[in-house]
N, C-alpha and C positions, 0 to 999 in steps of 0.2 A: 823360520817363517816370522814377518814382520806383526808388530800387530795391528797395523792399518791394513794390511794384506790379509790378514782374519777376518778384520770387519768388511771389507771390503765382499770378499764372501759371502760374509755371515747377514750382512745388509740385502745384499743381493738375491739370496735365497730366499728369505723369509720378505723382501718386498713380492716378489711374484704371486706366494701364497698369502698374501699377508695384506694386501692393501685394499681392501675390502672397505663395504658399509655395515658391519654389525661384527660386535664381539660377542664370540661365545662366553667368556670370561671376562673378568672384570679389569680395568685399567689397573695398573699400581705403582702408575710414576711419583715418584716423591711422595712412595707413602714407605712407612720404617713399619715393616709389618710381619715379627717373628712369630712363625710359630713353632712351638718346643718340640722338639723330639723325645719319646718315651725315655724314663730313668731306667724301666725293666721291660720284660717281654712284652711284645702287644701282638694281640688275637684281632682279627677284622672278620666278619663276612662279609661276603658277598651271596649272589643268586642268579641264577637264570632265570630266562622268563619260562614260565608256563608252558610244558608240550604235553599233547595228548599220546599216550601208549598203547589206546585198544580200551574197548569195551567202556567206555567213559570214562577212564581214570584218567586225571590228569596230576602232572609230578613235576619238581620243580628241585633241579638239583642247589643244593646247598654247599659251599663252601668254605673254608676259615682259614686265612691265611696266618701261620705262627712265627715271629720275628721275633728277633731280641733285642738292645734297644741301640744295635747300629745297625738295624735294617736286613742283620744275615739268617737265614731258616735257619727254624728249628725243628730240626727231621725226628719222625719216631718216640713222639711223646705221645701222653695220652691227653687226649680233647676230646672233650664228654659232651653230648648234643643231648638237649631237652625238646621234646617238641609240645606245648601246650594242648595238642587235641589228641593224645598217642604215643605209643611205643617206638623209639625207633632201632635199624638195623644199626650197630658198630659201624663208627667211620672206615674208610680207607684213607690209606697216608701215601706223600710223594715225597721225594727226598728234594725238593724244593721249599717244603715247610706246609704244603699246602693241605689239608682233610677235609674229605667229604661226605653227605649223606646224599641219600634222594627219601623227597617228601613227598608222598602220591594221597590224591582221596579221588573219591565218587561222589563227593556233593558238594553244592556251593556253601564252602567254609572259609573262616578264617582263624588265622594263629598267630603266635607266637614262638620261634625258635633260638634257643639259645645254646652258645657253646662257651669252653669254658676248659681252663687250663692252670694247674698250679704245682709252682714249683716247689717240690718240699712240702712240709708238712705247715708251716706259715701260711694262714690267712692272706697276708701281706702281700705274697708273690702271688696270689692267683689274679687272675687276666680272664676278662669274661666279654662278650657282646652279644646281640641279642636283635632281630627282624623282623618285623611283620610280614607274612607273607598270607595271599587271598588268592581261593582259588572260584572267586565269585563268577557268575555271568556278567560279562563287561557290558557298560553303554558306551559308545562310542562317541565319542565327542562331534558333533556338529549337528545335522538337522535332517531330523528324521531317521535315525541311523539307528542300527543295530542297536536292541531291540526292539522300535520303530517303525523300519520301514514298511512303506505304504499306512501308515496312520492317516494321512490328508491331510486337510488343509484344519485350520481353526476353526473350530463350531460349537462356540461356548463356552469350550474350555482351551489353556495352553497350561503346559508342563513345561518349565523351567530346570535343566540341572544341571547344580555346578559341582566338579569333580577334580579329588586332588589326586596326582602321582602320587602313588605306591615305589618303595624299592623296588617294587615288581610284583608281577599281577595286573590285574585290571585296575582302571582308577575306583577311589573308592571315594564317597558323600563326604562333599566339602562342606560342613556345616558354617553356617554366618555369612553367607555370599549376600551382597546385595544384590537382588533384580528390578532392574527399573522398566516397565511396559508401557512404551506411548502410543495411540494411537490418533492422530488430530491434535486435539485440546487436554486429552485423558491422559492423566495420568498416576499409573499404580505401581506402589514401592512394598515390594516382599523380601525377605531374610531367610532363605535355606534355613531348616531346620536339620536335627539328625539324620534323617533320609537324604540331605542333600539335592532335595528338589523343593521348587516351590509353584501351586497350584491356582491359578486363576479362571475361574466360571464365572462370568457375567453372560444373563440373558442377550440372545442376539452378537456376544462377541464372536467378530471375523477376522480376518488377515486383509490386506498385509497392517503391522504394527513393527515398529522397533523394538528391540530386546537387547538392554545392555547388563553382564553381569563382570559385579567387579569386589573387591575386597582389599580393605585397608594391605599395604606392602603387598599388592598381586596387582599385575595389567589388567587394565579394561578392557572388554571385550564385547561389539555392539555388530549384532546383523540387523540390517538395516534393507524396510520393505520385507522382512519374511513373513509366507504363511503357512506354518506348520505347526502340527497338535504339540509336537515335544523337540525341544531346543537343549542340546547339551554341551555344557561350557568346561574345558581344563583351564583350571586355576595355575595358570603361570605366575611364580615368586616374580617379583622384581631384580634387576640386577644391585647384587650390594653394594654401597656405597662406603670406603673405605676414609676415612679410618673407623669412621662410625659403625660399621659392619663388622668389622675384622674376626670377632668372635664366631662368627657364621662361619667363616672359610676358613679351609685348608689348606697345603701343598703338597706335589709331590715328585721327587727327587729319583731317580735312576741311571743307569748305564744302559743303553743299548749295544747288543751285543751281534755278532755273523758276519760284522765283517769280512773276518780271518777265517769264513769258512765254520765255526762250528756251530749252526741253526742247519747243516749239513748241504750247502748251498755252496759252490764257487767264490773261493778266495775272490774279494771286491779286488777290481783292477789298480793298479797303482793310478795316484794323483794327486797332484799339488798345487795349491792355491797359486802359490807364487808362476806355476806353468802358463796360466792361463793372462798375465803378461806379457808374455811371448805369442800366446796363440790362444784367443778366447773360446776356441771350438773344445780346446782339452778338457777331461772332464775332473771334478774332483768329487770323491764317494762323500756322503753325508743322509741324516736321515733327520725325516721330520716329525715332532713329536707331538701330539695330541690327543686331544679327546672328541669323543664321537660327537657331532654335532646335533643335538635333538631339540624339540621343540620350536624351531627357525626353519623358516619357508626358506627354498632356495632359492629365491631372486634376495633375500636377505642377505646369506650366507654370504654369495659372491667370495672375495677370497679373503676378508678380514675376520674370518670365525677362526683361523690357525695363526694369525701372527701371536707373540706370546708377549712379556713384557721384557725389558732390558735392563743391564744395570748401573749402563754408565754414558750419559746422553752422547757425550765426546770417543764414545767407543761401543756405537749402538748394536752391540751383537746380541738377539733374541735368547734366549733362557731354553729354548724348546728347539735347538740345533744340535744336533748331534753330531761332529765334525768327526771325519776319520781319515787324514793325511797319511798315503801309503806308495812305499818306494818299490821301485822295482826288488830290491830286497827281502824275499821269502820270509824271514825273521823277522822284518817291522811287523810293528803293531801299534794299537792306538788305544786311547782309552777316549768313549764320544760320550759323556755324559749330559743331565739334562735336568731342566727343572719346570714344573710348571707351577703354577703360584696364585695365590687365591683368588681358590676355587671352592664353590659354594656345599656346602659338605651333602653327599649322596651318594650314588652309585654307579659310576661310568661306564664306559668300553676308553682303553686306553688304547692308542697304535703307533707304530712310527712306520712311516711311509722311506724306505729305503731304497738310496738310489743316487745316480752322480748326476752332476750338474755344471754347466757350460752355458758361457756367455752372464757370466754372473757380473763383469763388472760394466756390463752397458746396461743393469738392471739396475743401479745404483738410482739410476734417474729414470730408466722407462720399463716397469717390474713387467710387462707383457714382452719384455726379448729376451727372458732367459728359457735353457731347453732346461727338465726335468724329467730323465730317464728313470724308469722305475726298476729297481730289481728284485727287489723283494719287499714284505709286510712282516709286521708282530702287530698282536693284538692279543689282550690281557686285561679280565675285569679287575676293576680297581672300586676300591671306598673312601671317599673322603672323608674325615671327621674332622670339626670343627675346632679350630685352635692349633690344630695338628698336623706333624708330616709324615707323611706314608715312604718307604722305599718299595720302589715295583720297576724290578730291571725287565728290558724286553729282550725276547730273542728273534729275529727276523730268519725265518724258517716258514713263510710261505712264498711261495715262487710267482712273481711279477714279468719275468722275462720273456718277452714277447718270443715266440718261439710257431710256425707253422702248424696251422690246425689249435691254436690253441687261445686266439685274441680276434677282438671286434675291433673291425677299422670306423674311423669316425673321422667325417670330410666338413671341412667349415668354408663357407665362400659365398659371395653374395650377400653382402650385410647391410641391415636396413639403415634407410637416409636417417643422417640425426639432423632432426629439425635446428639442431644452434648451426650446422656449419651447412646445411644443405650436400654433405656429402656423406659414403658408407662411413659408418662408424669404424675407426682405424684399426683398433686391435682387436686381436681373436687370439684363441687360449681354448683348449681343451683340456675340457677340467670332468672327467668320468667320477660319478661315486658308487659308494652300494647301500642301499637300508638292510640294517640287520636284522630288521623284524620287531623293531618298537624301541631299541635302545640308542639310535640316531643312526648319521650319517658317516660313511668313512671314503674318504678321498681315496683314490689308487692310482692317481697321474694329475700332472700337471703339466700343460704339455704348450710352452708356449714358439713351439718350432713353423706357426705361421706367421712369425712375426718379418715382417718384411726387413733385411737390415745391406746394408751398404755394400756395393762389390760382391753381395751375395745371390747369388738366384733366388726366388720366391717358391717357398714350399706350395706344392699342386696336388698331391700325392696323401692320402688318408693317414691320418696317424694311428697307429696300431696299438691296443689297451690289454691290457691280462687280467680276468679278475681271476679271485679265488677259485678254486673248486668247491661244491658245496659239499663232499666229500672227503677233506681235508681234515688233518687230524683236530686242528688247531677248532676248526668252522664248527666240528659235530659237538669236542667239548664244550664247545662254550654255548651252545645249542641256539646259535644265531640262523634264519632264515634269510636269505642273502637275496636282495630285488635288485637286479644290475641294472644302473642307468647310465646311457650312454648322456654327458652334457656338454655343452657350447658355449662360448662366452663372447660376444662383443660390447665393445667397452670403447667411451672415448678416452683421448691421448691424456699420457699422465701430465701430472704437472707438480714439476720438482719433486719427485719419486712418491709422490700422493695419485690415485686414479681419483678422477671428479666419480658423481652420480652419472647415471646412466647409461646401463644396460639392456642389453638383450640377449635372452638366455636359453635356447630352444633342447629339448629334452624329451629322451625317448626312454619308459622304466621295460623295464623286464628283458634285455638285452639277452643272448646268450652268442655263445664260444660260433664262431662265422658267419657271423650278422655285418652287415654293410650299413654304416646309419650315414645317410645321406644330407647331412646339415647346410649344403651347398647351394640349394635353389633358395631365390626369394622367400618363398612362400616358406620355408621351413622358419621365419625370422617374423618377428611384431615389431611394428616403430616402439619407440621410443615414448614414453607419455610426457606429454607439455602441460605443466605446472602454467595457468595463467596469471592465479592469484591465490597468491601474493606471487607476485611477481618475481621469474626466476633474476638468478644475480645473470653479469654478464660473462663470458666464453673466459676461458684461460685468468682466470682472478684467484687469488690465493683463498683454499678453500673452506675458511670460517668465513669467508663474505656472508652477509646477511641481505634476502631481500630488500628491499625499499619499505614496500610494505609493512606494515604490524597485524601479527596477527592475530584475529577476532574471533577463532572460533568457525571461519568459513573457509571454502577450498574450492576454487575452480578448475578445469583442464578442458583443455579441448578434446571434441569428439576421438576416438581410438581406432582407427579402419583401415588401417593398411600394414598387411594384404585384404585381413577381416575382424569384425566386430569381436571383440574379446566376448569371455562367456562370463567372467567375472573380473569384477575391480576391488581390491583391497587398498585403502586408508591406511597408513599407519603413523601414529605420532609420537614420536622420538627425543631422545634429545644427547646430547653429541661431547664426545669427550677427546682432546685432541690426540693427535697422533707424536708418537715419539720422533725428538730432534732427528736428521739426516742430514748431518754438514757437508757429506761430498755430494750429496747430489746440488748445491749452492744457497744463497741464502736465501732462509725461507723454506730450506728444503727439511721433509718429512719421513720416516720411516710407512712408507704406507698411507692413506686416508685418515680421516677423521672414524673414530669408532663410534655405531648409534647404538641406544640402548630402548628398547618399546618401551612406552607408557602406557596407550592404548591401539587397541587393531580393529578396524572398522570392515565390513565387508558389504560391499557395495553393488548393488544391479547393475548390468553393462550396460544397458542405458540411459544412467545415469550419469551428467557431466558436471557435478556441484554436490558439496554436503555441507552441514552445516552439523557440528558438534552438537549430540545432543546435551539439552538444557534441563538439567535438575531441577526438580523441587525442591520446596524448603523442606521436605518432610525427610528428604536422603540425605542421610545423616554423614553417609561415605561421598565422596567425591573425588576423579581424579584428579591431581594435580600435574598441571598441563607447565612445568618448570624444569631446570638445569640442576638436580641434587647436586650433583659434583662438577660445579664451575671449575675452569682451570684457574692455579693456583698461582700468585704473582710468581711465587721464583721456579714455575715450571720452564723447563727449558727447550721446551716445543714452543714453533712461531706460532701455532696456532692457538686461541683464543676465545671462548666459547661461557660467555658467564650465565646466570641463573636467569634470563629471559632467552634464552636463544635455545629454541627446539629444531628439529627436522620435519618437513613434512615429506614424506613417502609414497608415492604410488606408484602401484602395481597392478600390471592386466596380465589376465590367464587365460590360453586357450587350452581348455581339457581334453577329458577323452581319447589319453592318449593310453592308456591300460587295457579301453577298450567298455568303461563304464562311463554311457549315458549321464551327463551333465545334468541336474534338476536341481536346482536352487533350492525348493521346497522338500524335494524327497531324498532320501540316502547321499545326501550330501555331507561326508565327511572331513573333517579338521584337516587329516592325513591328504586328502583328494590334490589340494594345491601343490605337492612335491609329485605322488604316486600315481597320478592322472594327468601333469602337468603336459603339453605339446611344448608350448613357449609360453616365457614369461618375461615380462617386460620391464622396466624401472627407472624411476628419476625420483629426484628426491629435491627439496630449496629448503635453504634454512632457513630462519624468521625470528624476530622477534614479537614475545606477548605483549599484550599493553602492560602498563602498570598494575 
């Protein structure tokens, strides 16, 4: 195999998944950013989230992965678990290296767990790490929620809180949050203290008021028009900005493994890059590697949360491709390894989505015409530590193959007019995921087989998805609760293997095994939202263009009503980091879109057609900054161009209700509601620059 014929592949694969508006992960082009691998053994936890087992106890399995320091288990040692509130039972061990306890209580507490492993009688060699784990009453992030609902409306007093991620558990009180509450002309700046909330009683105060809570390196986050007693805010970090960052993230490095049959699944069909020369329909087996997508709306997501970074602009193959080249020969075999690369140190869901792929080299330049057949998943929690690299091989041993009686068809057709060209927006893509129950998003198809392409008939006919079983051995241990959603994609035409802004995203959660989701009629689709001002750029333009405009701080769009009035509108303001070179799609061409990263998220009344940033006091001492940290860099070798004035602005409209919970801005309206409620969602985004 050639190695343009690799990249060619390897471009093509990870453009479809990959050309998105937002990175889960951080850029890392032209950055030299090692991080050391252990001299001796390393111990990691992990954790599950929180399940209930009867009579209020709730437990929370523990884990501790034991390596040595090339990444191979270490079976059948002894690892000593501490738990700061109690005794615990003796771990159990796997001949994978892995040991575990379960941690159960009957009251809202919190701990400490530590485990802990030494080799010999040397201090020196012992290996220890250590978690927080709460098994408190959670608040739920957004308005009015859990423990809240039905509190009302504001009458005299509002509750404020702002809440950080836990490794797991409930979030717990962000102390130092700033909250700014405007009402009119008023305005009042409080600081979370240890409780993580903060309290305002003024005689006569009512809603609606603004509430924005934000914290030096965390997004800003402002609902805007709310009237409710208690508003509760997660504190999302910032994305880190490298080289400056680097000490923060991690990597991590593995093999995916089942090709050849032993995740005990059917030897992968033979396939070869170079076949698909001859015949772009052939398929060739590879797997895509990531991590769960969490705390990112899915009209965010789109398809640049998985692309990974690369290491050679002129030989642009993604780090998180798993290639497994397989001959008709019983005996071959492959070795698909993989890397993913700073990443912000915590606690993941890792997966590789497995499965062959066809039509990869007309993807080079249009990532919505390649097919991606799924045959199987792994999924494996992982911990990132900062400076550090983890090894965490997978095994694809859950079964993805669409099979009778066993998968949701899902039909896409009828896609709404895009006000730049007056005509259906061109490309569609099925793109199914599942929520694990709080630890994000995991893709399970990518399925761009409606792509209309030359000499060929137009697919008319449902595409056919597999999720998990939630009975699966893989699903129980890891004690994920699985919410299937069925989703849709249209998108207009790429441009030079970059997809511009603007989508429409129509979604149905809670799916199950012989569900017919009908994404076909009109009405199942939102236009598109029109950016007035600042002034979008024009149609087909290389995609750092910048508005005309400079911007002030203000945002217009026209009215949102077709088929209907969305139920909310979310703000978001961004700012944009280029995409990596792509010489064969021509010049100027890109691996994918521009990657955004949030600054702030604004959430907006649907009938509202204008916002205007709120304006600080002198007395708020934080403020965000509305800039480019990571301007691209002269000798970056992406055309694209993006320096320290030029943000994104973002909007997004939601029609709810699709779970089947009543929409109420003021009441039980949750953070979660915009994916797990979502009907459609809609998106356009104009970049701009700030004044001076």
């Amino acid at each position: 195999m050639t190695r343009r014929a690799l990249f060619l592949a390897a471009a093509a694969l990870m453009l479809i998944i990959g050309c998105g508006r937002d990175a889960g992960l951080v850029d890392s082009d032209n950055i030299d950013s090692e991080h050391v691998s252990p001299s001796g053994p390393q111990l990691i936890l992990t954790a599950s989230p929180v399940y209930n087992v009867g009579d209020d106890n709730l437990c929370i399995n523990v884990v501790a992965l034991l390596q040595d320091s090339k990444g191979n288990p270490l079976a059948n040692h002894d690892v000593v678990f501490e738990w700061s509130l109690g005794e615990l039972e003796p771990a159990t061990s796997k001949d994978d290296g892995t040991y575990r306890v379960t941690i159960c209580s009957a009251s809202n507490e919190s701990g400490v767990v530590e485990a802990s492993y030494q080799n010999g009688e040397d201090d020196s060699e012992k290996v220890s790490d250590s978690i927080e784990l709460t098994f408190d009453e959670p608040i739920e992030p957004g308005v009015n929620t859990t423990p809240h609902v039905g509190a009302g409306p504001i009458a005299g007093t509002l509750r404020v809180y702002a809440l950080a991620r836990l490794l797991v558990g409930s979030p717990r009180p962000f102390e130092g949050a700033q909250v700014l509450i405007q009402k009119g002309d008023q305005n009042w700046v409080l600081h979370t203290g240890p409780g993580g909330y903060v309290e305002l009683s003024e005689p006569g105060l009512e809603g609606p008021v603004d509430v924005t809570v934000g914290a030096q390196g965390y997004r800003f986050t402002t609902y805007l028009g709310v009237n409710a007693a208690n508003i509760a805010v997660l504190m999302v970090p910032l994305d880190p900005v490298l080289p400056r960052d680097a000490d923060l993230v991690g990597s991590i490095v593995g093999e995916v493994k089942g090709f050849l049959g032993e995740g005990g699944l059917p030897r992968w069909p033979a396939g070869t890059i170079l076949g698909q020369f001859q015949d772009e329909a052939l398929e060739v087996p590879g797997a895509i590697v990531q991590l769960a997508v969490r705390d990112v709306p899915l009209s965010s997501m789109s398809m640049g949360s998985v692309l990974e970074a690369i290491e050679d602009p002129y030989l642009p193959i993604p780090t998180n491709l798993a290639i497994c080249e397989l001959s008709d020969d019983e005996d071959d075999s492959c070795e698909a390894t993989f890397e993913l690369q700073n990443i912000p140190a915590g606690q993941y869901l890792l997966f590789a989505l497995g499965g062959t792929a066809s039509y990869v080299l007309g993807a080079v330049e249009n990532p919505y015409s390649l097919v991606f057949k799924p045959m199987a998943l792994a999924i494996s929690r992982v911990r990132v530590l900062p400076g550090a690299q983890v090894k965490q091989d997978l095994l694809l041993n859950i079964d993805l193959r669409p099979k009778q009686g066993t998968t949701v068809k899902i039909a896409l057709d009828n896609q709404p007019i895009d006000w730049r060209t007056g005509k259906p927006l061109v490309n569609r893509l099925v793109m199914p995921v599942m929520d694990t129950g709080g630890e994000g998003f995991v893709f399970v198809s990518i399925d761009g087989s409606y792509h209309t392409r030359e000499g060929r008939p137009v697919r008319v006919d449902p595409v056919e998805v597999r999720f998990p079983d939630d009975d699966h051995p893989v699903i129980k241990e890891l004690g994920l609760k699985l919410n299937r959603l069925a989703v849709g994609l249209a998108g207009r035409s790429a441009f030079l293997g970059g997809d511009p802004a603007g989508i429409s995203t129509p979604v149905k959660p809670g799916v199950q095994t012989g569900d017919f989701v009908d994404f076909s009629s009109s009405q199942a689709w939102l236009e598109v939202p029109r950016i007035t001002f600042p002034a979008p750029v024009d149609n087909d333009v290389p995609l750092d263009t910048v508005s005309k405009d400079l911007f002030d701080g203000h945002v217009e769009w026209a009215p949102i009503t077709n088929p209907r009035q969305p139920h909310l509108q979310v703000l978001r303001v961004n700012y944009l980091t280029a995409a990596p070179s792509n010489v064969l799609a021509g010049e100027g061409g890109t691996l994918g879109g521009p990657r955004s990263h949030c600054l702030w998220e604004l959430f907006v009344p649907s009938d509202r057609t204008s916002v205007s940033l709120p304006v600080f006091p002198k007395e708020a001492a934080i403020k965000p900054v509305i800039a480019n940290p990571e301007p691209t860099a002269n000798n970056d070798p992406s055309p694209q161009r993006f320096d320290s004035r030029t943000i994104e602005l973002e909007l997004n409209a939601y029609i709810l209700e699709a779970g089947g919970k009543p929409f109420d801005y003021n009441n039980n309206f949750a953070y979660q509601d915009v994916n797990l409620q979502c009907a459609v969602v809609s998106q356009d985004s104009t970049p701009a620059k700030t004044r001076q």
